[in-house]
N, C-alpha and C positions, 0 to 999 in steps of 0.2 A: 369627093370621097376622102382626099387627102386631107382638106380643113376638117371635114370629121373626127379622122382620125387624132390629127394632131390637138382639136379640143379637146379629146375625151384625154389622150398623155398629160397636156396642161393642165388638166382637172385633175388628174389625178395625183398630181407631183403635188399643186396646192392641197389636196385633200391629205398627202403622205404630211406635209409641211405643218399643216396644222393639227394632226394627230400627235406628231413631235412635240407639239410646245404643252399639246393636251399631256401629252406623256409629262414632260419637264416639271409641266404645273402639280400632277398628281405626285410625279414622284418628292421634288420642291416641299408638296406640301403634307407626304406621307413621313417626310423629315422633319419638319417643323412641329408636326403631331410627335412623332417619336422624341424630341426633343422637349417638348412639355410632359412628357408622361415619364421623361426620364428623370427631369428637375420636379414633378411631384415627389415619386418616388424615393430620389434623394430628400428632398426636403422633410420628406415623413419617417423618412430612417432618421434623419439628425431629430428629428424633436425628438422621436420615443428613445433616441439616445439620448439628450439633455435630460427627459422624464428619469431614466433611468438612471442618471448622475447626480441629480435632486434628489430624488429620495434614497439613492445610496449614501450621499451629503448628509443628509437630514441623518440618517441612520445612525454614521457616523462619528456627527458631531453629538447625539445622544450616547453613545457609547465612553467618547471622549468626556462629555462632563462627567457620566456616572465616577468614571476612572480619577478625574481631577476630585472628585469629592470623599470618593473611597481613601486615595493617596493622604489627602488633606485630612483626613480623618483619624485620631488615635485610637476609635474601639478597636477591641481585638475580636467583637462579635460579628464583625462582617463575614458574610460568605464567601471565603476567597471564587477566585475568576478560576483559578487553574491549580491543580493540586499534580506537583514535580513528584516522582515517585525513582526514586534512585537504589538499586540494590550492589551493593558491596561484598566481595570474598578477598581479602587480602589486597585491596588496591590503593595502598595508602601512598604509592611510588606519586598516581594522577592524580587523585581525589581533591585536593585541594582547588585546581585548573577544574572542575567538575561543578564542585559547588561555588564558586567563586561566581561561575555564571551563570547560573541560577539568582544568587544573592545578589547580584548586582542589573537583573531585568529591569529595563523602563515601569512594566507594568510592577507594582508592588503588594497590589492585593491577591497573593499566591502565598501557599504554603506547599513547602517543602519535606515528603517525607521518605526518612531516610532507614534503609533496611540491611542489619551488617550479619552476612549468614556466617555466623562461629569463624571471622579472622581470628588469625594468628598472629598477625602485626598491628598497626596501632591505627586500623580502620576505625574501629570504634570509638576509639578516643579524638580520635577527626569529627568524627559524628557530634561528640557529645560537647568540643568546644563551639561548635558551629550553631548549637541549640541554646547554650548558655549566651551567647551574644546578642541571638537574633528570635524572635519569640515564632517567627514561620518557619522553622526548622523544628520538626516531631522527629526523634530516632527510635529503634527498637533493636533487638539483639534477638538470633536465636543461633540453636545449635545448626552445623550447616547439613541444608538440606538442598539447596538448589535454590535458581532465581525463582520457579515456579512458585515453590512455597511464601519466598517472601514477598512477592507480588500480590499475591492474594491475599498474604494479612494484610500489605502496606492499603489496596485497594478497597478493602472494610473498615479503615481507619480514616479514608481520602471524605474529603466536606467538601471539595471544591465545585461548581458548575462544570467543571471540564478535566478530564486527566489525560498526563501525560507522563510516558517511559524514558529515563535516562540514563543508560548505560553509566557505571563511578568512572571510567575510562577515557568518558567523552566527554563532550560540552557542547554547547551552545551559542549563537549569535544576542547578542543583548536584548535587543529589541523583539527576539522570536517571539515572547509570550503576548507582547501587545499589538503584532501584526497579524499573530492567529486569533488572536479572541475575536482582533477584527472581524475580520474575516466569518468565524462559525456565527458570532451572532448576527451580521448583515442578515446570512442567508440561511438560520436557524439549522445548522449542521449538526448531524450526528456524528461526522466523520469528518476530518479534511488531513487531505494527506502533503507530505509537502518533499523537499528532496533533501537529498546527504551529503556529504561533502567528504572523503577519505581524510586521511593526514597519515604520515609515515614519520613516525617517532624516530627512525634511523635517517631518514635524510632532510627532513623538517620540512618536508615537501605535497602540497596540495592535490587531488588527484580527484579525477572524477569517473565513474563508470556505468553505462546505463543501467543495472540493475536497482542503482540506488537512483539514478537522474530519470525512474519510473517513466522511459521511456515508452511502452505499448502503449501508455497512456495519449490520446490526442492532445495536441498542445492547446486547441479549443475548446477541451473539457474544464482548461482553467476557470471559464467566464460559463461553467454547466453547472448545474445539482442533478447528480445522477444517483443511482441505486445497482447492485449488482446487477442486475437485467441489462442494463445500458452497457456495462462493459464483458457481457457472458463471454465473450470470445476472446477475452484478453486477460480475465480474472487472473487466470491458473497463471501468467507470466510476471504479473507484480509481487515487491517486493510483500516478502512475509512478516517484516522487521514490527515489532512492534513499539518500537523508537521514531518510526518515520509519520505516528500520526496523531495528532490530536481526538479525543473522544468525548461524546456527551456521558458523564458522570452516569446519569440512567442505564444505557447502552452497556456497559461496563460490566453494571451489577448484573447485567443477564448472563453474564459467560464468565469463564478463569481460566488459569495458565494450566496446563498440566502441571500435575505437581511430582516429582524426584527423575524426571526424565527428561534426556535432552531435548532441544530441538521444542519448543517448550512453547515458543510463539508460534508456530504452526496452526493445529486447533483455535488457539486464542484468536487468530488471525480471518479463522473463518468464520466462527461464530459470531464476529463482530460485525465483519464486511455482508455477511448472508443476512444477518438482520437490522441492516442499516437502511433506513430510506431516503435519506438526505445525506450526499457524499458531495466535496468538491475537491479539488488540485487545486495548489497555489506551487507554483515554479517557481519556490525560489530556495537557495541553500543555506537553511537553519541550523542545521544540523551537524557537526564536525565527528567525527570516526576516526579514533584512535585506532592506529594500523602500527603492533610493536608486535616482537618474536613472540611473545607467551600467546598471544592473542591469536595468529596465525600457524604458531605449530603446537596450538596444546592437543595433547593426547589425549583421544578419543577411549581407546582401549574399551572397557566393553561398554560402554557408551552408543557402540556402533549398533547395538541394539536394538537401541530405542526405537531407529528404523522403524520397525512394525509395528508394535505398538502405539507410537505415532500416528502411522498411516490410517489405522483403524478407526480411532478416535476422528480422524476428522471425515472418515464414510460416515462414521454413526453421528454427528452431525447435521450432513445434508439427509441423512435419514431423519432425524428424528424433525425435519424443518420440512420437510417432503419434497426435495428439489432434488433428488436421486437422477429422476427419469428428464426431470428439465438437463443434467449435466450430464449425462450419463456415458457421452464421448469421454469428454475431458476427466472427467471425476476415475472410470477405469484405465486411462493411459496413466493418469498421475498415480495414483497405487501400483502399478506395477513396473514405472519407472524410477519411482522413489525409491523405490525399493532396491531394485535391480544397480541404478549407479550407484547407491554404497556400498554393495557386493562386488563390483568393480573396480573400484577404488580401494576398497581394505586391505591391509596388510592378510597375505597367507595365513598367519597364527592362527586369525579370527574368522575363517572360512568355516571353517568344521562347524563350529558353535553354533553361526548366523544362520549357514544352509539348513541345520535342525531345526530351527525357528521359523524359516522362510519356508522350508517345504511343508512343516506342521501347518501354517498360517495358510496357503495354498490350497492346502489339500480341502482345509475347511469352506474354503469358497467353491472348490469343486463340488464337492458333495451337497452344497447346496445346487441346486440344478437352475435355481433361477436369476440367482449371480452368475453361476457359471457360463449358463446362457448369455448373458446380461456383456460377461467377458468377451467369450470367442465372436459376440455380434459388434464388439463396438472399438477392439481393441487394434493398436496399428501394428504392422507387420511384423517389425521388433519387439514389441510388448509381447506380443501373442506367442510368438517365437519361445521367450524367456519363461514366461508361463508355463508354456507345455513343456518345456525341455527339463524346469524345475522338478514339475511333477512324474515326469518320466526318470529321472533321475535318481541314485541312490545312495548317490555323495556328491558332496561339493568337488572333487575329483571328476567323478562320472559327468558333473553338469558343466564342468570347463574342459572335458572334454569335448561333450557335444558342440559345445560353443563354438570350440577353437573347427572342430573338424566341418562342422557343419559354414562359419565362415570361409574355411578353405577352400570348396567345394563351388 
């Protein structure tokens, strides 16, 4: 009975002993599998990466002859690549640092046009020696009216495949125009945005800050073509600038600045980005931002206005594109916060005036009941707050009070 037993233990350790090696072998060889299937996978990521550096190469390098033969070329009938559109009020202190780099781009098939709203000092006459030298400088003159206005004639005057916004203040890296052109014709953009760079005229001092280094943006959206949809959640946090983007000339003609109100890229901003189908990001800093006193403490005074009017212009927008009910979170927080932090921020003086305005404007979305609806269902606790207290209200007095008491509380 004892030999018995001790066979069937010996049996069994040998049968434990060779399930082991069965294990070892399976598991041995569930690694040797996992290991071919990992070095496929690799391998098949690298060619459609190669595929995809070949024909960005090829792209490329046709984009580069076009340019070598454009460059080489003395017609003046060529289609420029990129049409600079700069508008000017009295900035003759920068302007020269402005168009300097413009005039001195790698790429050279660009015209540049220049738009002087009624200076007062010898903006124009900067204009006009910089068009006598150089045959891609066009200028024009008008009474001053704002940037809107002259954007919009420089932008019916523009012949280029692509435009772009340069503040007379600012300037440019050399090479910007033939890194973007790259860039939009690789991957046939309507849109490609790229980043800013500050400068502070008081201490000559570089500076960066995420509204302009388009932060909410993913850093992987660089190597994307996206369309509004792809970024709905993030839209409303990019900049509004309309300096920070290159545009397909087409694109363009569909939309304009408001015209004698501030705040003037707003609108222009969304009517561009909402019918855009092809957007990309490129990170890198083209862009330089003059940061000097006039610039940072000009006086708004009733400028502060514009607020509403503004804000309206770019609901009736997404109205008129039918994407209301797609945003309709975001779309009713940004109207009644746009609105509300420049009522926050403004001097006393200017309270009286703007609350008539605001509560007028208010009232008229109340009384539509299906805005109003549209409001109290989608609007966040502060907006909703400021809204109703507006309109409960019966002075800008009355509504800082609420404010202040109902914070206390």
């Amino acid at each position: 009975m004892e030999d018995k037993e001790t066979n069937i233990i010996q049996l069994q350790e040998k049968l434990k002993v060779q399930e082991e090696k069965i294990d070892q072998k399976h598991v041995k060889y569930i690694d040797n599998l996992n290991k071919i299937t990992n070095n496929l996978e690799k391998n098949q990521k690298e060619y459609e990466k190669r595929l995809i550096k070949i024909d960005e190469d090829i792209t490329l390098k046709k984009i580069e002859l076009e340019q070598m033969q454009n460059n080489n070329s003395n017609k003046k009938s060529n289609t420029p690549k990129i049409s600079i559109i700069i508008c000017a009020y009295n900035r003759e202190e920068y302007l020269k640092r402005c168009l300097n780099s413009v005039k001195n781009q790698t790429l050279k098939n660009i015209e540049i046009i220049c738009a002087d709203d009624g200076s007062t000092d010898n903006t124009l006459d900067v204009f006009r020696k910089y068009a006598n030298k150089d045959h891609r400088f066009k200028f024009f003159t008008q009474k001053n009216s704002g940037p809107g206005v002259a954007r919009n004639k420089a932008i019916k005057m523009a012949t280029g495949e692509y435009i772009m916004f340069l503040d007379s203040d600012d300037w440019i890296e050399l090479n910007t125009c033939e890194e973007l052109y790259k860039k939009v014709k690789l991957n046939d953009l309507d849109i490609l945005l790229f980043l800013m760079k500050n400068y502070s005229e008081e201490t000559g001092e570089y500076y960066e800050d995420s509204y302009y280094n388009l932060t909410p943006i993913p850093d992987d959206f660089e190597n994307k073509v996206f369309s509004h949809e792809d970024i709905s959640n993030i839209i409303f946090s990019i900049s509004i600038s309309a300096c920070q983007k290159i545009y397909k000339r087409s694109l363009v003609k569909k939309v304009h600045f408001a015209e004698k109100l501030l705040f003037e890229d707003n609108p222009f901003f969304w009517g561009v980005m909402l019918q855009a189908k092809r957007m990309s990001l490129l990170k890198k800093h083209f862009y330089l931002r003059s940061r000097h006193t006039s610039s940072i403490t000009s006086e708004y005074d009733n400028k502060y206005f514009d607020v509403i009017p503004i804000s309206n212009k770019v609901i009736s927008i997404f109205k008129e594109l039918n994407l209301v009910n797609m945003y309709k979170y975001q779309l009713t927080n940004y109207k009644i916060n746009y609105v509300s932090q420049w009522y926050h921020m403004m001097e006393e003086k200017y309270k009286n005036t703007f609350w008539d305005l605001m509560h007028d404007d208010f009232q008229k979305l109340h009384e539509d009941k299906k805005i109003d609806s549209l409001m109290l269902n989608n609007l966040n606790e502060p907006n909703k707050l400021f809204y109703l207290r507006t309109l409960k209200s019966r002075s800008y007095v009355e509504l800082d009070y609420l404010e202040k008491y109902s914070d206390e509380k």
